[in-house]
Legacy VTK file of the C-alpha trace (Angstrom):
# vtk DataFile Version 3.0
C-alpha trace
ASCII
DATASET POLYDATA
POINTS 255 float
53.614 50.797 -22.212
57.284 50.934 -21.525
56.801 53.817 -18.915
54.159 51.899 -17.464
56.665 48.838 -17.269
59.123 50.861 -15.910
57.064 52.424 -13.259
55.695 48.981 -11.635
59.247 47.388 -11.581
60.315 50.517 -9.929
57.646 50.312 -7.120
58.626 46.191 -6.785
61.906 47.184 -6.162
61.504 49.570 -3.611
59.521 47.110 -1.569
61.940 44.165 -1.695
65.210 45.935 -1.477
66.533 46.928 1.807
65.847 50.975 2.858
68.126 53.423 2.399
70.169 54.434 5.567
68.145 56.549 8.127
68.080 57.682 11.382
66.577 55.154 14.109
62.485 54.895 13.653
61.204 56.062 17.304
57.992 53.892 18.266
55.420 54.102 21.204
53.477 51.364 23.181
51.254 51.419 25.693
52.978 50.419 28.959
49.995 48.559 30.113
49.007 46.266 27.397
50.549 42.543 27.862
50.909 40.700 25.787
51.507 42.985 23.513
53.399 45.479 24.914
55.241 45.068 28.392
58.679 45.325 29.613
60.302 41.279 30.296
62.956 41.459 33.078
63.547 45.487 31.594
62.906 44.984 28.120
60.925 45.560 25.765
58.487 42.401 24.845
55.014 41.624 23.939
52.913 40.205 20.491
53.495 43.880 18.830
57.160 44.804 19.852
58.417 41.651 18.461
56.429 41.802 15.130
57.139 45.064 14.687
61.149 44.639 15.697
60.780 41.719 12.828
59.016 43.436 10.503
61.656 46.496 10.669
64.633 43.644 10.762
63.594 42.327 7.611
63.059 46.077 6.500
66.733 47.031 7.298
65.541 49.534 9.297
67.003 50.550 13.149
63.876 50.656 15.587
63.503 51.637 18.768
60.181 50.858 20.988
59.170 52.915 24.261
56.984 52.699 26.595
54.450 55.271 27.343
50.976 55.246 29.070
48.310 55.399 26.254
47.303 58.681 26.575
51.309 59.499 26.097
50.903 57.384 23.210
48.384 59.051 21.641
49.668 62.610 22.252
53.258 61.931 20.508
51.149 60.471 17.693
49.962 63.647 17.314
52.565 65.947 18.210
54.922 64.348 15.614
57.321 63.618 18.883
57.710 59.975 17.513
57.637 58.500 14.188
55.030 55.561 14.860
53.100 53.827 17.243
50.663 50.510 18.137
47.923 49.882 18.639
45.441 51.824 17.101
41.784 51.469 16.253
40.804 53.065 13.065
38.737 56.026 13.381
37.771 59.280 11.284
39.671 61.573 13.994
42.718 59.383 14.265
43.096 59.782 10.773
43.672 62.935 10.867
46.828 62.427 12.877
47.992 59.050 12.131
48.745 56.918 9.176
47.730 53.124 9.384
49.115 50.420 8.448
45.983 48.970 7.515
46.679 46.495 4.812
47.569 44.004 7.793
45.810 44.256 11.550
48.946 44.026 13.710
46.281 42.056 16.293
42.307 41.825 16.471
40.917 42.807 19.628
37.786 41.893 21.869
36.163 43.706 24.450
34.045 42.767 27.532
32.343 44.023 30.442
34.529 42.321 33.327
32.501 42.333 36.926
32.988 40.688 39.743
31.778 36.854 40.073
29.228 37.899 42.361
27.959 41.310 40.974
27.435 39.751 37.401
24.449 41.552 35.420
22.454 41.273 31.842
24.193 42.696 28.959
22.178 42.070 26.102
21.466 45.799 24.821
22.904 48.571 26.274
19.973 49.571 27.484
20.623 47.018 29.911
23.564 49.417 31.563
21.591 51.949 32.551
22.100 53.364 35.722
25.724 51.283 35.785
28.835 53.021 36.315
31.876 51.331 34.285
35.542 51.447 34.257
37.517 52.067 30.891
41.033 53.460 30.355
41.167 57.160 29.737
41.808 57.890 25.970
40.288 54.068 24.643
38.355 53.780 21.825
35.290 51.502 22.538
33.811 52.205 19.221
30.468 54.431 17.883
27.570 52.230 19.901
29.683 52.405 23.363
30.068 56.412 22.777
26.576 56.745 21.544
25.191 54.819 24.847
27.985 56.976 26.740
26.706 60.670 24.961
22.746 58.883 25.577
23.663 59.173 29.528
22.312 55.219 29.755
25.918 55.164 31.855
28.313 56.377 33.052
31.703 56.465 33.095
34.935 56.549 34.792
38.211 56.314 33.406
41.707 54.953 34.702
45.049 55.685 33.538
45.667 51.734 33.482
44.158 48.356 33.529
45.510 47.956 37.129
43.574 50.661 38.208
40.498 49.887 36.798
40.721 46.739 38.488
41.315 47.957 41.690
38.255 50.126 41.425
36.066 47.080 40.362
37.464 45.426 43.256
36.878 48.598 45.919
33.229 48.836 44.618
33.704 52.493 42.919
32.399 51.093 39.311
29.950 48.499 38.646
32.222 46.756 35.888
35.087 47.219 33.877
35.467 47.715 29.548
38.899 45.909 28.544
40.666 43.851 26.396
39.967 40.150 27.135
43.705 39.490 26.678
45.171 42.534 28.309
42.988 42.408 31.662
43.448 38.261 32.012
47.294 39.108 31.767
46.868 42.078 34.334
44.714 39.506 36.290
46.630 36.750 36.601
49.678 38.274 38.680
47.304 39.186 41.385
45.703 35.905 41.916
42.260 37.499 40.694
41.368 35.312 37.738
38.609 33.215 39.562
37.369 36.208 41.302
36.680 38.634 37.964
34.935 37.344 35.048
33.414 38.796 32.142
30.053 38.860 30.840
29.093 36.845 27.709
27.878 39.731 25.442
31.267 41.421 23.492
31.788 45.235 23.311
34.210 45.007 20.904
34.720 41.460 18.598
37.612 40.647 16.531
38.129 44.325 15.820
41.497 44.874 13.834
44.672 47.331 15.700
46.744 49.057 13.547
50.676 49.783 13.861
50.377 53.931 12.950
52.483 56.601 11.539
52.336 59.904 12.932
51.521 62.548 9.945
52.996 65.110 12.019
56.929 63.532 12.463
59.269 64.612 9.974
60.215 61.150 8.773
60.942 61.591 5.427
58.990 58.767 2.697
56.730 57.382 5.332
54.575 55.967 2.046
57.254 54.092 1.003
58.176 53.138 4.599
54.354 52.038 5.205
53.960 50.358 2.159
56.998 48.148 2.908
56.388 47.310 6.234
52.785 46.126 5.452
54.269 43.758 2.726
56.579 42.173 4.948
53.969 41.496 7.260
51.928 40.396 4.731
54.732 37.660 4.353
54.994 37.257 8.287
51.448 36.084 8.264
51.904 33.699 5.604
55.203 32.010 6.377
53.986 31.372 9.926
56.313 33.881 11.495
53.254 36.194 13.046
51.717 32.474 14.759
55.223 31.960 15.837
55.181 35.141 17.967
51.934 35.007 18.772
52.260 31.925 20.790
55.114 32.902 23.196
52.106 35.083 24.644
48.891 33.325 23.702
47.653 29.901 24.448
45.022 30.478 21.800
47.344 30.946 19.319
LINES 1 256
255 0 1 2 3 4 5 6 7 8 9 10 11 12 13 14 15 16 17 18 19 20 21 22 23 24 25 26 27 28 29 30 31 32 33 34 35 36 37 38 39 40 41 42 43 44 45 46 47 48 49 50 51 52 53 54 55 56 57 58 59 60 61 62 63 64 65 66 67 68 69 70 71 72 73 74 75 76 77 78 79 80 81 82 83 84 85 86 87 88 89 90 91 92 93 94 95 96 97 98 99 100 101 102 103 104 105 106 107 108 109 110 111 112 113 114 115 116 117 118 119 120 121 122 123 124 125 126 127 128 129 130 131 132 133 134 135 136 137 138 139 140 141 142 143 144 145 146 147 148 149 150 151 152 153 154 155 156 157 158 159 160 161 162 163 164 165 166 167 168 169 170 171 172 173 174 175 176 177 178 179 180 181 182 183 184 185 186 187 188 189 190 191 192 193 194 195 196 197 198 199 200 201 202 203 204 205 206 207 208 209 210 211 212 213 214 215 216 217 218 219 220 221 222 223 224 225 226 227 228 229 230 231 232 233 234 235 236 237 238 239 240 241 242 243 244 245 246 247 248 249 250 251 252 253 254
């Protein structure tokens, strides 16, 4: 029983004590995700970067955050070329390369079809797309039913390296509508004057789907458990004192 004792106290303290010295944690972001990850007047900014820069300040732990396109992203994930990343959507294959932090969503995401106002269509099934060509940005997970309808040939698709671009093809006619994050593709369309001219249709792709901050399995960061494990118990705290909310709204109005 003492063992036992001893054992659990030791865990506690390695959570609420401050990390040993290390070498600066290297994160990646997508480039191309406000608001939560985007360069303000040269640095870095956004819902994730500044939990994440909390989270690791409370942590005593040096961070840095880059910016990458998300197929960069993914790559150093699993490369082990940086020690951690956002945002992720779980999946059996990422698994294999990444470690979440999946005791606490560092954002929930939905997904739409975004057309234009006049070249609106049903979406009630996905048998509804057939025949449609849609936008999406290359290396996205849109989860199983979107890859199924994808693999099922109902439609087809072309990918982007960015939101911008996907936009710019809805716009030019090349796809019939466009797969993105509600809250990304409003913040990529409000800059170009395009938010009464794009909408998106009612049906979701994707709803309130939990994004992970990952580690990379493949870095040589040394007690990445430990690290994990203390991370998602300060954001634990973050959500409950407010501090996440706090954050949230210097991006969101829904917040």
């Amino acid at each position: 029983m003492k063992l036992i004792f001893l054992s659990v106290l030791c865990s506690i303290v390695m959570l609420i004590t401050p990390a040993r010295a290390m070498d600066t944690l290297l994160f990646v972001a997508d480039k191309d995700f406000a608001p939560y990850s985007m360069l303000v007047e040269g640095e870095p900014a956004g819902i994730d970067v500044d939990v994440l820069t909390e989270v690791a300040r409370r942590a005593g732990i040096d961070l840095k955050i880059a910016f990458k396109s998300w197929e960069t992203v993914v790559s150093m994930v699993k490369n082990g070329e940086c020690d951690g990343a956002t945002s992720f959507f779980k999946t059996p294959d990422r698994e294999q390369y990444a470690m979440f932090m999946d005791a606490v969503p560092i954002h929930v995401s939905d997904y739409v079809i975004f057309t234009k106002v006049g070249g609106k269509f049903p979406f009630r099934t996905y048998e509804d797309l057939r025949g449609k060509i849609l936008g999406k940005v290359s290396g996205m997970s849109l989860g199983d039913e979107f890859d199924a309808a994808r693999t099922d040939g109902i439609m087809d698709i072309k990918e982007y390296q960015d939101v911008s671009g996907a936009v710019n093809g809805l716009l030019e006619g090349e796809i019939d509508g466009f797969v993105g994050n509600m809250d990304v593709t409003y913040n990529t369309l409000k800059p170009m004057g395009m938010t009464s001219s794009i909408v998106y249709l009612p049906k979701k792709v994707i709803d309130d789907k939990p994004s992970y901050a990952v580690f990379s399995r493949a870095s040589g960061l040394k007690e990445k458990d430990l690290i994990i494990r203390k991370f998602e118990h300060i954001l634990t705290q973050m959500r409950e004192d407010g501090t996440y909310n706090t954050i949230a709204k210097r991006y969101l109005f829904r917040f």
